[in-house]
Jmol script that loads the backbone (N, CA, C; Angstrom):
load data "model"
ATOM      1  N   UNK A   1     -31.281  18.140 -13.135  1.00  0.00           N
ATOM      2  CA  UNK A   1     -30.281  17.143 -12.917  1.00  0.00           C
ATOM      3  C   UNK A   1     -28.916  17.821 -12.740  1.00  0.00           C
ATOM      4  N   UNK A   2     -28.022  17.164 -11.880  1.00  0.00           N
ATOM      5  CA  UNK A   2     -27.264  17.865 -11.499  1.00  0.00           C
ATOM      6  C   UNK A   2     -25.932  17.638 -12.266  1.00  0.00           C
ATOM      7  N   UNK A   3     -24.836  18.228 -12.793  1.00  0.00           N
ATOM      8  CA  UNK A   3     -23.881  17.616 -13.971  1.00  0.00           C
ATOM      9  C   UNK A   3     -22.785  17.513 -12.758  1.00  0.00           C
ATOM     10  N   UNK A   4     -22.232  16.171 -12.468  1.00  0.00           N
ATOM     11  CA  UNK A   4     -21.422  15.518 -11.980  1.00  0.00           C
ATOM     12  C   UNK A   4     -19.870  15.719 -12.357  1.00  0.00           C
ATOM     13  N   UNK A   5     -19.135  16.502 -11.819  1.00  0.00           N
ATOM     14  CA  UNK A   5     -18.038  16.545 -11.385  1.00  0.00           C
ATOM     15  C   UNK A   5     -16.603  15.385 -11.968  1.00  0.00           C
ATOM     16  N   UNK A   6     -16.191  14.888 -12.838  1.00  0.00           N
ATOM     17  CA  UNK A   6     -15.339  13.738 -13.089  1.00  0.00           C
ATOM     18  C   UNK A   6     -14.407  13.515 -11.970  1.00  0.00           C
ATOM     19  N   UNK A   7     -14.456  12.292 -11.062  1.00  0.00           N
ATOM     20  CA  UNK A   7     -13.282  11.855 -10.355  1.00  0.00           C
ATOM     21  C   UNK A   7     -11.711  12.015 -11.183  1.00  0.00           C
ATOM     22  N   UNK A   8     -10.432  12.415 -10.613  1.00  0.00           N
ATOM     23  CA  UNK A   8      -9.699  12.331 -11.257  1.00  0.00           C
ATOM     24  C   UNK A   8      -8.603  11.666 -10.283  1.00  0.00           C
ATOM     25  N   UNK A   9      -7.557  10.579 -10.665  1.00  0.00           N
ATOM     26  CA  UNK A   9      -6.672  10.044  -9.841  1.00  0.00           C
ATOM     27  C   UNK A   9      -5.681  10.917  -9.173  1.00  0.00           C
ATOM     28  N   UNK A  10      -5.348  10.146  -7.806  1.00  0.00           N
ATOM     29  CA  UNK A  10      -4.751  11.058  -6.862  1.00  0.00           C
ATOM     30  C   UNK A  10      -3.295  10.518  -7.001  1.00  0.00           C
ATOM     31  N   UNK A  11      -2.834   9.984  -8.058  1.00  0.00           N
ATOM     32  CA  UNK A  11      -1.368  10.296  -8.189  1.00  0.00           C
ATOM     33  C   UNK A  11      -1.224  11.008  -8.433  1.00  0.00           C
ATOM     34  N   UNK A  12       0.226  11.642  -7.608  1.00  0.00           N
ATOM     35  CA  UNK A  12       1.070  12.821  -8.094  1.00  0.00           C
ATOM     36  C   UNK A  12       1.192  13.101  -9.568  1.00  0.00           C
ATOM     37  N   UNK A  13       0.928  14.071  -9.900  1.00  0.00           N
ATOM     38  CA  UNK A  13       1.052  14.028 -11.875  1.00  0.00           C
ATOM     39  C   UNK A  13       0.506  13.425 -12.618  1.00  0.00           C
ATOM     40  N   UNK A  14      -0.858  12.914 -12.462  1.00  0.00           N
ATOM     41  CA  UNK A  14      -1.935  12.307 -13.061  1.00  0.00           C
ATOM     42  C   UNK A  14      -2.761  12.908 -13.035  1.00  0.00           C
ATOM     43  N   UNK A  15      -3.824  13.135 -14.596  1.00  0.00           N
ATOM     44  CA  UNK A  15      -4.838  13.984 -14.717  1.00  0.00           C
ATOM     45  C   UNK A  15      -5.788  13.125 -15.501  1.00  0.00           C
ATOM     46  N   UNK A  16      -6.049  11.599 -14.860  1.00  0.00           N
ATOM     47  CA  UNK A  16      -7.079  10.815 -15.725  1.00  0.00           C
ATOM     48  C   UNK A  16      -7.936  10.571 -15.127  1.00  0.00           C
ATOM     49  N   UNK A  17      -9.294  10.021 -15.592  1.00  0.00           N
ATOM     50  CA  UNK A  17     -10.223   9.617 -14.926  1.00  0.00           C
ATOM     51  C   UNK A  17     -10.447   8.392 -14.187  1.00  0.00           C
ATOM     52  N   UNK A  18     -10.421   8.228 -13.240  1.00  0.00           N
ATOM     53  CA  UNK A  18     -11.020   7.156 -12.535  1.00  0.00           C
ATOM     54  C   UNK A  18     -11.934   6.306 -13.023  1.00  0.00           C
ATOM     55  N   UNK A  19     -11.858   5.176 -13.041  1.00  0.00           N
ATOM     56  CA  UNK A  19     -13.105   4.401 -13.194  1.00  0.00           C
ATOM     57  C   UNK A  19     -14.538   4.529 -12.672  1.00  0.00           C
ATOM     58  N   UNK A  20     -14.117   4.399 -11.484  1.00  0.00           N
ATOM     59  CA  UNK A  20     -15.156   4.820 -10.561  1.00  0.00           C
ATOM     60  C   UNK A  20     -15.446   5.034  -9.308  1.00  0.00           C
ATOM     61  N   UNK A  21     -16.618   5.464  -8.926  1.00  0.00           N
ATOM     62  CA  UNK A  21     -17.054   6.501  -7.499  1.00  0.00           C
ATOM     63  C   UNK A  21     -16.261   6.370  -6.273  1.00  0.00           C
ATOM     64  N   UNK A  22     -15.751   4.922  -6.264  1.00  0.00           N
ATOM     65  CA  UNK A  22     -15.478   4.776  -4.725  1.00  0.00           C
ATOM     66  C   UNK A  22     -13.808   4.565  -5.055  1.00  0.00           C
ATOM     67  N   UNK A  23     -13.087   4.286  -6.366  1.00  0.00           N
ATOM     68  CA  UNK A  23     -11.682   4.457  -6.502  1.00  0.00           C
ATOM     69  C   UNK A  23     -11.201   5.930  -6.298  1.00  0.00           C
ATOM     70  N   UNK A  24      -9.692   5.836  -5.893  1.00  0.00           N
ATOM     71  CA  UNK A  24      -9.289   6.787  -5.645  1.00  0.00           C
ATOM     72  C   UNK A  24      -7.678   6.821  -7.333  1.00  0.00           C
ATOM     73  N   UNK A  25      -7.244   5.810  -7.621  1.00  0.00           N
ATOM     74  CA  UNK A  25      -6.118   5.843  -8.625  1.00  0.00           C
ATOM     75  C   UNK A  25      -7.186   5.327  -9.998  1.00  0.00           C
ATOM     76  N   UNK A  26      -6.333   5.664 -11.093  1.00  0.00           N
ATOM     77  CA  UNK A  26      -6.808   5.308 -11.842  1.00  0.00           C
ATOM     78  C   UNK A  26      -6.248   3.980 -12.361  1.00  0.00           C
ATOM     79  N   UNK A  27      -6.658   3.159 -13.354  1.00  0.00           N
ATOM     80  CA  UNK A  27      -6.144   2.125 -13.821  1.00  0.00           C
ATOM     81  C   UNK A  27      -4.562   1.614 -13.462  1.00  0.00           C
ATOM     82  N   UNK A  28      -4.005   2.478 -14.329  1.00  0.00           N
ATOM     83  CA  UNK A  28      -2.586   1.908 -14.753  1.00  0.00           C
ATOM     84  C   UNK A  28      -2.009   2.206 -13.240  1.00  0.00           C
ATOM     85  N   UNK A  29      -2.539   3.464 -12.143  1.00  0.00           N
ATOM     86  CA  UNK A  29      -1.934   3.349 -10.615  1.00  0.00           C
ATOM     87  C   UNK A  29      -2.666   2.360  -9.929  1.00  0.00           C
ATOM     88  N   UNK A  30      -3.513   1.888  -9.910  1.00  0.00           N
ATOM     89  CA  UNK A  30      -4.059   1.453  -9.092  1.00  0.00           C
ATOM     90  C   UNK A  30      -2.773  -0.472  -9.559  1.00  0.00           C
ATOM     91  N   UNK A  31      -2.846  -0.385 -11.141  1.00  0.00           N
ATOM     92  CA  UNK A  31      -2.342  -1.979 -11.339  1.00  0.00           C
ATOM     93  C   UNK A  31      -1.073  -1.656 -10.361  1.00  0.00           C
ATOM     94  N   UNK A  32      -0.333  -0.916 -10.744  1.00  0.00           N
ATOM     95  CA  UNK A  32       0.929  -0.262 -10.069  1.00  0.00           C
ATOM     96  C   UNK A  32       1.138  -0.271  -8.107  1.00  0.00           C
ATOM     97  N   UNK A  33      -0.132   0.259  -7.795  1.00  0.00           N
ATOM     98  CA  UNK A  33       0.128   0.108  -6.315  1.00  0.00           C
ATOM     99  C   UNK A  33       0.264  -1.325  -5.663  1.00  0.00           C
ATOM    100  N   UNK A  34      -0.673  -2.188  -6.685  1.00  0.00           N
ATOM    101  CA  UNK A  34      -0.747  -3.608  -6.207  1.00  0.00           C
ATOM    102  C   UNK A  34       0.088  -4.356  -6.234  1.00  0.00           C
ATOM    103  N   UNK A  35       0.706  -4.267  -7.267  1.00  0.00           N
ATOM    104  CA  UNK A  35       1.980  -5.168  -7.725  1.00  0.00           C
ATOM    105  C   UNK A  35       2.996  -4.704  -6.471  1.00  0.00           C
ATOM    106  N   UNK A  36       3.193  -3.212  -6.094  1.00  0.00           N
ATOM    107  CA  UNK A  36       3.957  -2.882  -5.276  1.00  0.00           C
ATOM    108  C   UNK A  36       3.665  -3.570  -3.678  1.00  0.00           C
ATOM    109  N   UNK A  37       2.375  -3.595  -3.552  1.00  0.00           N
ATOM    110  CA  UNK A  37       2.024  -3.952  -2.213  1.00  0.00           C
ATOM    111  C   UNK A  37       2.305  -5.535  -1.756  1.00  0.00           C
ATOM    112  N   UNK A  38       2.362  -6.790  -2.976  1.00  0.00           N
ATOM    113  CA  UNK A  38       2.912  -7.793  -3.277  1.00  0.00           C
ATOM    114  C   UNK A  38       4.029  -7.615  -2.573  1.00  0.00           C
ATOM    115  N   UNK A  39       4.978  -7.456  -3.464  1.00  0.00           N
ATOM    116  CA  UNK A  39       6.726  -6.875  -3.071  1.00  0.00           C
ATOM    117  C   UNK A  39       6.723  -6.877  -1.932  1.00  0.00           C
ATOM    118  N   UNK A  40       6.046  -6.070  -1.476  1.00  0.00           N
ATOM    119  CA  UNK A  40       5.976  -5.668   0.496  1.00  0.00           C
ATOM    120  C   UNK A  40       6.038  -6.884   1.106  1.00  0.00           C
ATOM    121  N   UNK A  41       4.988  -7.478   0.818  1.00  0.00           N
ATOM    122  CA  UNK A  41       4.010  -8.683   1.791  1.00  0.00           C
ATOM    123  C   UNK A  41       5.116  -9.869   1.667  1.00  0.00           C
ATOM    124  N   UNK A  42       5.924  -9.826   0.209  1.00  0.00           N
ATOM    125  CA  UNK A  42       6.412 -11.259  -0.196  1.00  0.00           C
ATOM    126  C   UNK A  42       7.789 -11.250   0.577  1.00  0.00           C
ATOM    127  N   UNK A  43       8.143  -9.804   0.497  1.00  0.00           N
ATOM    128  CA  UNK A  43       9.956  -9.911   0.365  1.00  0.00           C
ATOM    129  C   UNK A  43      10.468  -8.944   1.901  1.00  0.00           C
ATOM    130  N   UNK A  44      10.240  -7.864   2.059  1.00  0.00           N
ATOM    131  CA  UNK A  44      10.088  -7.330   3.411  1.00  0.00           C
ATOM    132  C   UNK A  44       9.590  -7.745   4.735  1.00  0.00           C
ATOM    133  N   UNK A  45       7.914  -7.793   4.591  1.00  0.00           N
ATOM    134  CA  UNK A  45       7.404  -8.193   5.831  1.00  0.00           C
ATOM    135  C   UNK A  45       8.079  -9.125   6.952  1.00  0.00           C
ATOM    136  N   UNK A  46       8.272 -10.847   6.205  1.00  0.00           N
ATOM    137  CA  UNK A  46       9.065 -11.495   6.651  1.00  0.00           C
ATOM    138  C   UNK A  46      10.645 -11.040   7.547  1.00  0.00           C
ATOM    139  N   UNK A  47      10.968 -10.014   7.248  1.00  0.00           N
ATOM    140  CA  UNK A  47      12.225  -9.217   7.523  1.00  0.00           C
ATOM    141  C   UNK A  47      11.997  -8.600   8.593  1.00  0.00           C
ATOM    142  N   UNK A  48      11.014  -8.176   8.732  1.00  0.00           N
ATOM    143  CA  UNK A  48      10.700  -7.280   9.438  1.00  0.00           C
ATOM    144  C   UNK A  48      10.358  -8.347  10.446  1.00  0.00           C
ATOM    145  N   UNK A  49       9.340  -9.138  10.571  1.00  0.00           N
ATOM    146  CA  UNK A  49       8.457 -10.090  11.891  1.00  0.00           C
ATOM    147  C   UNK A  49       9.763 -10.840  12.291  1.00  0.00           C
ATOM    148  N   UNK A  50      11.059 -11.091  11.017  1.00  0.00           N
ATOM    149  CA  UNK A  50      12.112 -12.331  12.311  1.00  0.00           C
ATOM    150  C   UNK A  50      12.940 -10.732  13.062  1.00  0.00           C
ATOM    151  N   UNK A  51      13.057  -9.600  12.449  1.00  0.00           N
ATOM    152  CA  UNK A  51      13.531  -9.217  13.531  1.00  0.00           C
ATOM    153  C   UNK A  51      13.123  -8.507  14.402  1.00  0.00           C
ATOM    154  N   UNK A  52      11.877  -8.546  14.618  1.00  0.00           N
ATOM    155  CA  UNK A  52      11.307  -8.373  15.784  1.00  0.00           C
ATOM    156  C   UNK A  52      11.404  -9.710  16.487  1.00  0.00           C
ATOM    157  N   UNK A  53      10.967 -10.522  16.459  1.00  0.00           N
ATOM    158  CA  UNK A  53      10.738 -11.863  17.340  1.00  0.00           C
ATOM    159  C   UNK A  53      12.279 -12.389  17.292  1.00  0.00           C
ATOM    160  N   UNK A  54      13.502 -12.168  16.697  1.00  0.00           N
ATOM    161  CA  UNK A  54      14.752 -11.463  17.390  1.00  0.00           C
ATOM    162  C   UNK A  54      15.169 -10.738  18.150  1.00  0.00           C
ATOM    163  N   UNK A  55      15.007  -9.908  18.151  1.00  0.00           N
ATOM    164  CA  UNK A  55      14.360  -8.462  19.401  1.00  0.00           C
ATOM    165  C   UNK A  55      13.647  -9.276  20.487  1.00  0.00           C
ATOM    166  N   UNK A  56      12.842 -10.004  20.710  1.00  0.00           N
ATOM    167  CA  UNK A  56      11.756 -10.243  21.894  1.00  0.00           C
ATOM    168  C   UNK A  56      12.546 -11.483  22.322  1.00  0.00           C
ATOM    169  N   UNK A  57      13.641 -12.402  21.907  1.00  0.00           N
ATOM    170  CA  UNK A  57      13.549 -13.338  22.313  1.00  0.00           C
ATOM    171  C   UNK A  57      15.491 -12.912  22.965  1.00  0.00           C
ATOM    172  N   UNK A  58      15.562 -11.966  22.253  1.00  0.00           N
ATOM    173  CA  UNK A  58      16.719 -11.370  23.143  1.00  0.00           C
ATOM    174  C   UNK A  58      16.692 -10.217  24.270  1.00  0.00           C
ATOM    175  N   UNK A  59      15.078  -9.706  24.158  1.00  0.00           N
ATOM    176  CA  UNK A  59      15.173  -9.053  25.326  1.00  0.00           C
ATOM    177  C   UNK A  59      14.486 -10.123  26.741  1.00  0.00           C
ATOM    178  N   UNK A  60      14.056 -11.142  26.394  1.00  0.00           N
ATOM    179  CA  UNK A  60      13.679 -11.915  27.081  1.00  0.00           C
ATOM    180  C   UNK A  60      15.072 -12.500  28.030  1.00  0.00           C
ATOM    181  N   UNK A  61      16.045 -12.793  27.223  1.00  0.00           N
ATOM    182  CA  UNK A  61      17.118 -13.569  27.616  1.00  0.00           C
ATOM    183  C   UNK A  61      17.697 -12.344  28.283  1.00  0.00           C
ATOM    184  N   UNK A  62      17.376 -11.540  28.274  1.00  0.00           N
ATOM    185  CA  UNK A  62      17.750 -10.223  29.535  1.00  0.00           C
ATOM    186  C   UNK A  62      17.341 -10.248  30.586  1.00  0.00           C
ATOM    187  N   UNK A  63      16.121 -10.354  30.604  1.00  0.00           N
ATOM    188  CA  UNK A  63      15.412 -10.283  31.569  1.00  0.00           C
ATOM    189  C   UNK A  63      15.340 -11.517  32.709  1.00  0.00           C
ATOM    190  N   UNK A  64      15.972 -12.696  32.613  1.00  0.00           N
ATOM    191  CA  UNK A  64      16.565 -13.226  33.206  1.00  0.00           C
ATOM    192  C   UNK A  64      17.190 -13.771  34.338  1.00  0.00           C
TER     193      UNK A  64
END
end "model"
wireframe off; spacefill off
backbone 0.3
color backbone group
C-alpha cells in the first residue's frame, strides 16, 4: 500500500491540511475566498457592466 502524500493549502504562508483530494485552500481560505468573491459579484461587477454598456452606447452615438 502506498503511504499518501498530505494535500497542503496553496495560500501564500499556509502549511495546513486540506480537507480534501479535489480542494486546493484549506478551511479558514477557502471560507475567506468566498466571502471575498461575494464582495466582487455584489459591489463591483455592477460597476463594471454600467460602464461598459456606457462605453457601447456612446460609441454607438459616434458612429452615427
Amino acid at each position: 500500500m502506498k503511504a499518501s502524500k498530505p494535500k497542503i493549502c496553496k495560500y501564500p504562508k499556509c502549511s495546513k491540511e486540506v480537507k480534501s483530494d479535489t480542494s486546493l485552500f484549506c478551511i479558514e481560505h477557502s471560507r475567506n475566498i468566498k466571502s471575498k468573491s461575494k464582495v466582487v459579484t455584489n459591489k463591483i461587477l455592477p460597476i463594471v457592466l454600467g460602464a461598459i454598456i456606457y462605453g457601447a452606447k456612446d460609441f454607438m452615438k459616434k458612429k452615427e
